[in-house]
MARMAR-529833 format. One record per atom (N, C-alpha, C): atom name; x, y, z. Coordinates in nm, 2 decimals, decimal comma. Example, Ala and Ser with C-alpha at 12.3 -4.5 7.8 and 13.67 -1.06 7.14 Angstrom:
BEGIN
<pagu atom="N" xx="1,32" yy="-0,57" zz="0,78"/>
<pagu atom="CA" xx="1,23" yy="-0,45" zz="0,78"/>
<pagu atom="C" xx="1,32" yy="-0,33" zz="0,78"/>
<pagu atom="N" xx="1,28" yy="-0,22" zz="0,71"/>
<pagu atom="CA" xx="1,37" yy="-0,11" zz="0,71"/>
<pagu atom="C" xx="1,29" yy="0,00" zz="0,79"/>
% end
This chain:
BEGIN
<pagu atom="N" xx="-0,81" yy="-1,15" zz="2,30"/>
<pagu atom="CA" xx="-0,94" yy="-1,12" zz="2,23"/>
<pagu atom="C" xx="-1,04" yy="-1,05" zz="2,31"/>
<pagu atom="N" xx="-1,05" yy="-1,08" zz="2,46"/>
<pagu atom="CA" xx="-1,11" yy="-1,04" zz="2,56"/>
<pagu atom="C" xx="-1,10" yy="-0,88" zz="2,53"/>
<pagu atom="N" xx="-0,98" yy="-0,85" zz="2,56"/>
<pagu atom="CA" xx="-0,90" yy="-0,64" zz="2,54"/>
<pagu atom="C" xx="-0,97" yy="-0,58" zz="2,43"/>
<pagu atom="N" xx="-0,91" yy="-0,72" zz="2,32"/>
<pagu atom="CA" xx="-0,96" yy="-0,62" zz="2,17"/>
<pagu atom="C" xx="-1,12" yy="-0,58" zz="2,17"/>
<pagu atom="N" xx="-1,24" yy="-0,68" zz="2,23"/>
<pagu atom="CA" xx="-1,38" yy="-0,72" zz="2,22"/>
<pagu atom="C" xx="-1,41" yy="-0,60" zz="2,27"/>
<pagu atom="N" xx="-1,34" yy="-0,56" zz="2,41"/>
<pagu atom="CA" xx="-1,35" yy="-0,44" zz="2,52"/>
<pagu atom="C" xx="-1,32" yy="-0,29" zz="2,43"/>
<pagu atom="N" xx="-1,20" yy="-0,28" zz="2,39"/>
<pagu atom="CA" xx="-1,16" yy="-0,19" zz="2,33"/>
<pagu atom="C" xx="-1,28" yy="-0,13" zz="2,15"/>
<pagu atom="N" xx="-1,31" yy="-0,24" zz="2,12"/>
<pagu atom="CA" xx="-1,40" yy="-0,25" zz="2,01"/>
<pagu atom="C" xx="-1,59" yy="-0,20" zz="2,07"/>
<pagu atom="N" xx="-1,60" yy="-0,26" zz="2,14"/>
<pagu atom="CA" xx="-1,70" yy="-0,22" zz="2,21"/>
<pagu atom="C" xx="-1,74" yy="-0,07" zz="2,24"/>
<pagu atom="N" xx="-1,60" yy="-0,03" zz="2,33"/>
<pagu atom="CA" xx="-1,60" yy="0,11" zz="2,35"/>
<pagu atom="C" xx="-1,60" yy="0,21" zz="2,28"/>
<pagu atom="N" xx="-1,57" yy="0,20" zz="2,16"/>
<pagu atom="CA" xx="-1,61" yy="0,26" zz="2,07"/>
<pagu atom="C" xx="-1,65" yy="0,25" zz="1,94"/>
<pagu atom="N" xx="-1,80" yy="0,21" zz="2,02"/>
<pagu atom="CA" xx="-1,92" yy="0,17" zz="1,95"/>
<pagu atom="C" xx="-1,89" yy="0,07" zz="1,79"/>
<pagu atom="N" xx="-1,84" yy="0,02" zz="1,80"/>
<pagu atom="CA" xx="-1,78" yy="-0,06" zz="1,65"/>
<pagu atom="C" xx="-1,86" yy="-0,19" zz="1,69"/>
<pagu atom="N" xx="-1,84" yy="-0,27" zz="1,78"/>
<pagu atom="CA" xx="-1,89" yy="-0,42" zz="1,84"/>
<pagu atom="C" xx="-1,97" yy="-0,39" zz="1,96"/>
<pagu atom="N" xx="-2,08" yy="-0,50" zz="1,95"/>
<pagu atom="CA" xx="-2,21" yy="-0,48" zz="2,04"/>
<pagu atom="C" xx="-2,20" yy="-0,66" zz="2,10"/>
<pagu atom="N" xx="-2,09" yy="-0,66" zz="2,18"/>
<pagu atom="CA" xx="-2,08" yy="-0,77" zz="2,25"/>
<pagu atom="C" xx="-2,22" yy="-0,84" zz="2,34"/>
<pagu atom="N" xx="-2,31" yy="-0,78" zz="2,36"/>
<pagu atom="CA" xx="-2,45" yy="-0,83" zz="2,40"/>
<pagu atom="C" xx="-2,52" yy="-0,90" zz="2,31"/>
<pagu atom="N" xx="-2,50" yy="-0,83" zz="2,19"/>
<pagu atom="CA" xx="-2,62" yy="-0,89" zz="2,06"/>
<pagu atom="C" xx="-2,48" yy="-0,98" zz="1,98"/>
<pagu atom="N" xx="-2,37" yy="-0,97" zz="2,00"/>
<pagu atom="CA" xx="-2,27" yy="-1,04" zz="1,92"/>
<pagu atom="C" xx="-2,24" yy="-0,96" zz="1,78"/>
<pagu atom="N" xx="-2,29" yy="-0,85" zz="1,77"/>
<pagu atom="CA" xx="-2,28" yy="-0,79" zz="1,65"/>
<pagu atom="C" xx="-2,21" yy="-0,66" zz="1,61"/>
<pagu atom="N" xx="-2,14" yy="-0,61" zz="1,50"/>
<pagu atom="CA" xx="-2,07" yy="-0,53" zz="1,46"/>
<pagu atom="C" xx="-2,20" yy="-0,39" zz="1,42"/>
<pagu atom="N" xx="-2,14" yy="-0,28" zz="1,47"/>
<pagu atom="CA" xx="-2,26" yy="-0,18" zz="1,50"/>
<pagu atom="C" xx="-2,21" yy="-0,13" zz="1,29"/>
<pagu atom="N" xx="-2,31" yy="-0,10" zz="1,21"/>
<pagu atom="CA" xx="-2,30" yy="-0,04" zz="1,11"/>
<pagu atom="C" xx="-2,28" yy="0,09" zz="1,11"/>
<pagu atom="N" xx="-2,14" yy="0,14" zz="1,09"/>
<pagu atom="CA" xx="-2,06" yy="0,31" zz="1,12"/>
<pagu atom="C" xx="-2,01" yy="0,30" zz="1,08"/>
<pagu atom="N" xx="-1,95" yy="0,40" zz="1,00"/>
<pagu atom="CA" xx="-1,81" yy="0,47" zz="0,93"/>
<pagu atom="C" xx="-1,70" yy="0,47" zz="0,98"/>
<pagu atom="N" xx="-1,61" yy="0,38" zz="0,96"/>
<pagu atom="CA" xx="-1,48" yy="0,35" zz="1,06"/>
<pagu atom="C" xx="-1,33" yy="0,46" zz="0,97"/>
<pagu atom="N" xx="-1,28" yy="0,47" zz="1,08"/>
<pagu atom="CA" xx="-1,12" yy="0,53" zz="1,01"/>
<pagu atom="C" xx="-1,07" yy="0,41" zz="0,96"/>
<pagu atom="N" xx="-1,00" yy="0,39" zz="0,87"/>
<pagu atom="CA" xx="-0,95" yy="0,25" zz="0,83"/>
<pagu atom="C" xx="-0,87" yy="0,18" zz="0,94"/>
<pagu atom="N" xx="-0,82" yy="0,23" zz="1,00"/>
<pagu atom="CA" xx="-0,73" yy="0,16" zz="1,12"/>
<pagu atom="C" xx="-0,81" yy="0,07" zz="1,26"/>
<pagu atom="N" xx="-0,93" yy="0,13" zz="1,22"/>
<pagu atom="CA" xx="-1,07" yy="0,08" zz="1,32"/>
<pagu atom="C" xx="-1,10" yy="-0,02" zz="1,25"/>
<pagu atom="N" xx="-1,14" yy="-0,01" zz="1,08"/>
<pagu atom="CA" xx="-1,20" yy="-0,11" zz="1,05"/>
<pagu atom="C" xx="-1,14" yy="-0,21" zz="0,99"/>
<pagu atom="N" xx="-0,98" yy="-0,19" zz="1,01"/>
<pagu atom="CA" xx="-0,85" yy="-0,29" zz="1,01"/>
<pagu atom="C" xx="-0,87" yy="-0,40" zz="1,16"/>
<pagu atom="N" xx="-0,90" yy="-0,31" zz="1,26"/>
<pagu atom="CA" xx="-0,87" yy="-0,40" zz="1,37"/>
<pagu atom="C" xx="-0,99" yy="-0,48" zz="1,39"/>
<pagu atom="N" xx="-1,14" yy="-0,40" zz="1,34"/>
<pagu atom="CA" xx="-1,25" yy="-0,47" zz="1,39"/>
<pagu atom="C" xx="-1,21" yy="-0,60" zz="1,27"/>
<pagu atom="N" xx="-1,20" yy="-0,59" zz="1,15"/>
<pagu atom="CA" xx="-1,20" yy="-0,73" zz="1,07"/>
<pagu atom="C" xx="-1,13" yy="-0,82" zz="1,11"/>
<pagu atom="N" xx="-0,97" yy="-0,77" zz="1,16"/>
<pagu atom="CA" xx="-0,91" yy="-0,89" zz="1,25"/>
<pagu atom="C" xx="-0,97" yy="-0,95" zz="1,33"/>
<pagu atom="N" xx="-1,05" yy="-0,88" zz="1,44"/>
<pagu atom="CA" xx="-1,09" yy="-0,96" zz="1,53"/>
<pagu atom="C" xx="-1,21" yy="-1,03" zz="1,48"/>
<pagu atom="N" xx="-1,32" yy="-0,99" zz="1,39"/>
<pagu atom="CA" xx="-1,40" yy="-1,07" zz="1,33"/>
<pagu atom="C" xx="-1,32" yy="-1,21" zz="1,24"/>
<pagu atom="N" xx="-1,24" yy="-1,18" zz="1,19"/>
<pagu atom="CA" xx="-1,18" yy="-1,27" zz="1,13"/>
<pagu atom="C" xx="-1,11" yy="-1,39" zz="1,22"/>
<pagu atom="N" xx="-1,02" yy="-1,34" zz="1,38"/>
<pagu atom="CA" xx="-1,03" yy="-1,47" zz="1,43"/>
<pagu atom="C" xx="-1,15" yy="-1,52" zz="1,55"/>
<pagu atom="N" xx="-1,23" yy="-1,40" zz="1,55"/>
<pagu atom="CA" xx="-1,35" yy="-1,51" zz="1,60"/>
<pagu atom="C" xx="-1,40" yy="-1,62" zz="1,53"/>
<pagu atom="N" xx="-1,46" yy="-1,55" zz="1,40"/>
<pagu atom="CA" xx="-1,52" yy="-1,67" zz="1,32"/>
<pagu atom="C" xx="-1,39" yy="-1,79" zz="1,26"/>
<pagu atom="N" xx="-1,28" yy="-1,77" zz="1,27"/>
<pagu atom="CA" xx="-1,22" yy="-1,90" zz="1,22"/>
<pagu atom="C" xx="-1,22" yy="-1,99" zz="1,34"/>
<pagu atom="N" xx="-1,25" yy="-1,98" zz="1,45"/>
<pagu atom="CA" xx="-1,29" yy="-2,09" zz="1,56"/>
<pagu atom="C" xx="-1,14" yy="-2,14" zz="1,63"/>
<pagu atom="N" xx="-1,06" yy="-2,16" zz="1,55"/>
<pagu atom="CA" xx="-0,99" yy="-2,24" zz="1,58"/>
<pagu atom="C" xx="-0,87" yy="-2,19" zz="1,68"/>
<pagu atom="N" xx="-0,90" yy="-2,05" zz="1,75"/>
<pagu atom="CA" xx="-0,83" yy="-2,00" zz="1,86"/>
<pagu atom="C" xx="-0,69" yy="-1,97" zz="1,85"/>
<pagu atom="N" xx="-0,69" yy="-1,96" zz="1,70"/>
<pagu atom="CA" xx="-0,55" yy="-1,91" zz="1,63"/>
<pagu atom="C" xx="-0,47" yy="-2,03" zz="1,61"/>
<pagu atom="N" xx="-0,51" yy="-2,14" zz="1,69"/>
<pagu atom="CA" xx="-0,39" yy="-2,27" zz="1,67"/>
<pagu atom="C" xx="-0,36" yy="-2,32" zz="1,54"/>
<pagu atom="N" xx="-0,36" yy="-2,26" zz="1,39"/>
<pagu atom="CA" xx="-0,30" yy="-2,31" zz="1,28"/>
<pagu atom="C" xx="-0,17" yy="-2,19" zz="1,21"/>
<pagu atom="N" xx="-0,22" yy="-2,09" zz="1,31"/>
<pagu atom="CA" xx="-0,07" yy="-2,03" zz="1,30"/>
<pagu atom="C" xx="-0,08" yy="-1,90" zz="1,41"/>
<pagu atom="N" xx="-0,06" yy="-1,96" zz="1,58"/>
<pagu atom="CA" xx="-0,06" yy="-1,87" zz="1,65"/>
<pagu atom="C" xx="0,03" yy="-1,77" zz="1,66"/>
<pagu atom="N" xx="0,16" yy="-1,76" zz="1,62"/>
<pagu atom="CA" xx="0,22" yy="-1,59" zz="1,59"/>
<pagu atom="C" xx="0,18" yy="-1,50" zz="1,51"/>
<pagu atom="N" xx="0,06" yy="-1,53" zz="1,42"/>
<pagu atom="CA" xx="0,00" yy="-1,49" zz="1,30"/>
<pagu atom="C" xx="-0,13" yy="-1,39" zz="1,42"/>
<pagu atom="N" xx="-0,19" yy="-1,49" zz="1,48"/>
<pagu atom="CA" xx="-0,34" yy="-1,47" zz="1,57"/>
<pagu atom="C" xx="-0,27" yy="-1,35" zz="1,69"/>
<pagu atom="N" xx="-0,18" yy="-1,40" zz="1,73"/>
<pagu atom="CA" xx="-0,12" yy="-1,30" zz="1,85"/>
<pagu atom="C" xx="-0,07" yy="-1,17" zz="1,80"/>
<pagu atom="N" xx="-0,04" yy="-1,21" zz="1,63"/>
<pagu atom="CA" xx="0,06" yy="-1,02" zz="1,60"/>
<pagu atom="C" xx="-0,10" yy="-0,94" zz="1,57"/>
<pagu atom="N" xx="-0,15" yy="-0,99" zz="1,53"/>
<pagu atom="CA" xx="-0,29" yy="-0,93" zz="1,47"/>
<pagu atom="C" xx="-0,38" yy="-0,92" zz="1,58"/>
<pagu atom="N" xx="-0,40" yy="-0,96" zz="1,73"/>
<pagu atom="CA" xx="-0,45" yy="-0,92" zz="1,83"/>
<pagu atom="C" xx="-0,37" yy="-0,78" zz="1,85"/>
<pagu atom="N" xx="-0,21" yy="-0,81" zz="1,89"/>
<pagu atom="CA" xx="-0,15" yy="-0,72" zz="1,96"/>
<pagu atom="C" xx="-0,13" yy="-0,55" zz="1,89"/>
<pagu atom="N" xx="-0,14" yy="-0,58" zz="1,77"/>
<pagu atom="CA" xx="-0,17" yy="-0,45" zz="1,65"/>
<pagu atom="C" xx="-0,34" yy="-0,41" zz="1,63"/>
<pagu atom="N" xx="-0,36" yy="-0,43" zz="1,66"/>
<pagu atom="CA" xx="-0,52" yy="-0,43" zz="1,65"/>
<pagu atom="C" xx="-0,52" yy="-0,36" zz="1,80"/>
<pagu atom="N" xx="-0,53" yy="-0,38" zz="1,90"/>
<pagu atom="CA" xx="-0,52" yy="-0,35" zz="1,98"/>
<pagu atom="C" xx="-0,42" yy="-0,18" zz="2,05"/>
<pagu atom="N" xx="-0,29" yy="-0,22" zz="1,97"/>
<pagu atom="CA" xx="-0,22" yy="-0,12" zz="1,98"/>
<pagu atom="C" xx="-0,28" yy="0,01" zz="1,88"/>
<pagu atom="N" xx="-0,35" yy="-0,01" zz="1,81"/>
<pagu atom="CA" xx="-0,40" yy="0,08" zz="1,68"/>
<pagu atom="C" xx="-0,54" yy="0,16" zz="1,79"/>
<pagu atom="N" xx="-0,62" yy="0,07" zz="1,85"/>
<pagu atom="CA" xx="-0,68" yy="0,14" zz="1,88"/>
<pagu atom="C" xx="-0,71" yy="0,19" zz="2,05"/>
<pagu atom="N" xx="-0,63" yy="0,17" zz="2,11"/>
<pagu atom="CA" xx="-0,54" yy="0,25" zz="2,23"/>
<pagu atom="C" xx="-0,55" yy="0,43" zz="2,22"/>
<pagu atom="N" xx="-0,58" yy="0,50" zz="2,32"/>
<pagu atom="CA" xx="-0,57" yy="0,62" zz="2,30"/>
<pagu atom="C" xx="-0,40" yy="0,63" zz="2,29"/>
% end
């Protein structure tokens, strides 16, 4: 989550200081990965009700927005 937060940040999508998602026009593939990761921050529960679900959608989210 740490990579994706970093990678999201970097290009300007998430504003890790204020906790907030910057309002911009994303390529769908950006605003594929930013909802994943909004989606398991807010479910709290650190992926433990189905962690190969939480890990494939970190590691594609991630890999999507990789130069």
């Amino acid at each position: 989550m740490a990579i994706l937060a970093g990678l999201l940040e970097a290009k300007g999508i998430f504003n890790a200081e204020n906790d907030n998602f910057n309002s911009v026009k994303l390529p769908l593939n950006e605003a594929q990965a930013a909802w994943n990761f909004a989606l398991l921050r807010e479910d709290r529960s650190k992926g433990i009700h189905n962690p190969d679900y939480a890990k494939a959608l970190i590691a594609n989210s991630i890999e999507t927005l990789q130069p």
